[in-house]
C-alpha positions as CSV (number, residue, x, y, z in Angstrom):
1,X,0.0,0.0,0.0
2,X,1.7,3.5,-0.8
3,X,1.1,6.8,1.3
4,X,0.9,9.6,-0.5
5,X,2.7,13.1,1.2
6,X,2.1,16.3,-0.2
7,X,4.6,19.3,-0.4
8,X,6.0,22.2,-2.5
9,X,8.8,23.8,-4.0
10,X,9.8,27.4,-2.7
11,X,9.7,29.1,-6.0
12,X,12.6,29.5,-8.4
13,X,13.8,26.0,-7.2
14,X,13.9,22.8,-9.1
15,X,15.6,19.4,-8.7
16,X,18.8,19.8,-10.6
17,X,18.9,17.9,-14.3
18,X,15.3,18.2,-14.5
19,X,12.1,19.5,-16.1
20,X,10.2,20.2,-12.9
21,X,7.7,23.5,-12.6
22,X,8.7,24.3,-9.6
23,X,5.0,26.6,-9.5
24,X,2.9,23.2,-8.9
25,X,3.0,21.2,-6.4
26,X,4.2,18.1,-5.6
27,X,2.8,14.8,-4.7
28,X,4.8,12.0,-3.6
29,X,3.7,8.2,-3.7
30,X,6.0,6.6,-1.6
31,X,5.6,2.2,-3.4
32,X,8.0,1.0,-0.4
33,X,10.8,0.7,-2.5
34,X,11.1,4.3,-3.6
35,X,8.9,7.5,-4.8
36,X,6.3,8.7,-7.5
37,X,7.0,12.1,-8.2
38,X,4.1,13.5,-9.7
39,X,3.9,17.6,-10.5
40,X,-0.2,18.3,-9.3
41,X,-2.6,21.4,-10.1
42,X,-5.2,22.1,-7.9
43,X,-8.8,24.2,-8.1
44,X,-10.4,25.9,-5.4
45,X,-13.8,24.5,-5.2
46,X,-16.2,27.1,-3.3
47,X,-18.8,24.3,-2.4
48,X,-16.1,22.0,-0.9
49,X,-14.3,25.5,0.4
50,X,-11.3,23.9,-0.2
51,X,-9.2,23.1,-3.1
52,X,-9.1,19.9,-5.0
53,X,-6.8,18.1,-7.3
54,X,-8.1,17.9,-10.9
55,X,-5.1,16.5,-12.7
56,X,-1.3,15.2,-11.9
57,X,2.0,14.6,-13.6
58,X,4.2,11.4,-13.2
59,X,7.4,13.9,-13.6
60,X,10.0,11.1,-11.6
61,X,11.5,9.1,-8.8
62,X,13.3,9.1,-5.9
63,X,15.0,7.4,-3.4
64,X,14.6,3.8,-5.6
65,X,15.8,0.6,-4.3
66,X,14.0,-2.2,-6.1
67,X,13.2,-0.8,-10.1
68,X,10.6,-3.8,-10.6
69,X,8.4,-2.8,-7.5
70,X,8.5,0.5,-9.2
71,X,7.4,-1.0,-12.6
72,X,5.3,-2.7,-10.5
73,X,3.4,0.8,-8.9
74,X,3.3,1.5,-12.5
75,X,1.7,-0.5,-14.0
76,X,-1.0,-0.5,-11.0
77,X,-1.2,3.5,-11.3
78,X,-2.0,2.7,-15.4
79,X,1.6,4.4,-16.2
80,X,3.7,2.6,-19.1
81,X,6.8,1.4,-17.8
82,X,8.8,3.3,-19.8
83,X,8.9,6.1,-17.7
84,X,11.7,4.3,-15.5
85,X,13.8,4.9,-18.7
86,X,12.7,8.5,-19.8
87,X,11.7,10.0,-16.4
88,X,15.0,11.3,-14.2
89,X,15.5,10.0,-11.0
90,X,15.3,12.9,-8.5
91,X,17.4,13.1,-5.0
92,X,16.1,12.7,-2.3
93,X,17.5,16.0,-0.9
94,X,16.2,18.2,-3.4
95,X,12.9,17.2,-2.8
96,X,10.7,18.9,-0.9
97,X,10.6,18.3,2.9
98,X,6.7,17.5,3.8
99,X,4.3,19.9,5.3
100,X,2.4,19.2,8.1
């Protein structure tokens, strides 16, 4: 089962090597064996008064220690696996840390 943490980059910042808006925020699925990074964009919804995610980016990974559990996550998130070759593997330490 994954948890999923959400955080931000300040702005200006991005992981180095990488094509990350550092204006969205991130979501981070954490598969037990290393991270989805996914790039988010959120609505306010004035019914819900609060704001919602309408749509989300697989833009990386981090932190990986097993590459077939993370094919694995893919293929159960309805991601090609293909992304482990054309995606860049973020570190850890420019991620984001998580808000509370």
């Amino acid at each position: 089962m994954s948890t999923l943490v959400h955080s931000r980059l300040e702005a200006g910042e991005s992981p180095a090597g990488s094509r990350i808006d550092s204006e969205r925020p991130l979501s981070v699925a954490d598969t037990g064996a290393g991270l989805l990074v996914y790039r988010v964009e959120t609505e306010y919804r004035r019914h819900l008064d609060r704001r919602v995610t309408v749509a989300r980016e697989l833009v990386g990974f981090s932190d990986v220690s097993d590459w077939s559990v993370i094919r694995d996550a893919l293929r159960a998130r309805g991601h090609g696996v293909g992304a482990t070759t054309h995606l860049p593997e973020i570190p850890l330490s420019e991620l984001p840390e998580p808000r509370a």
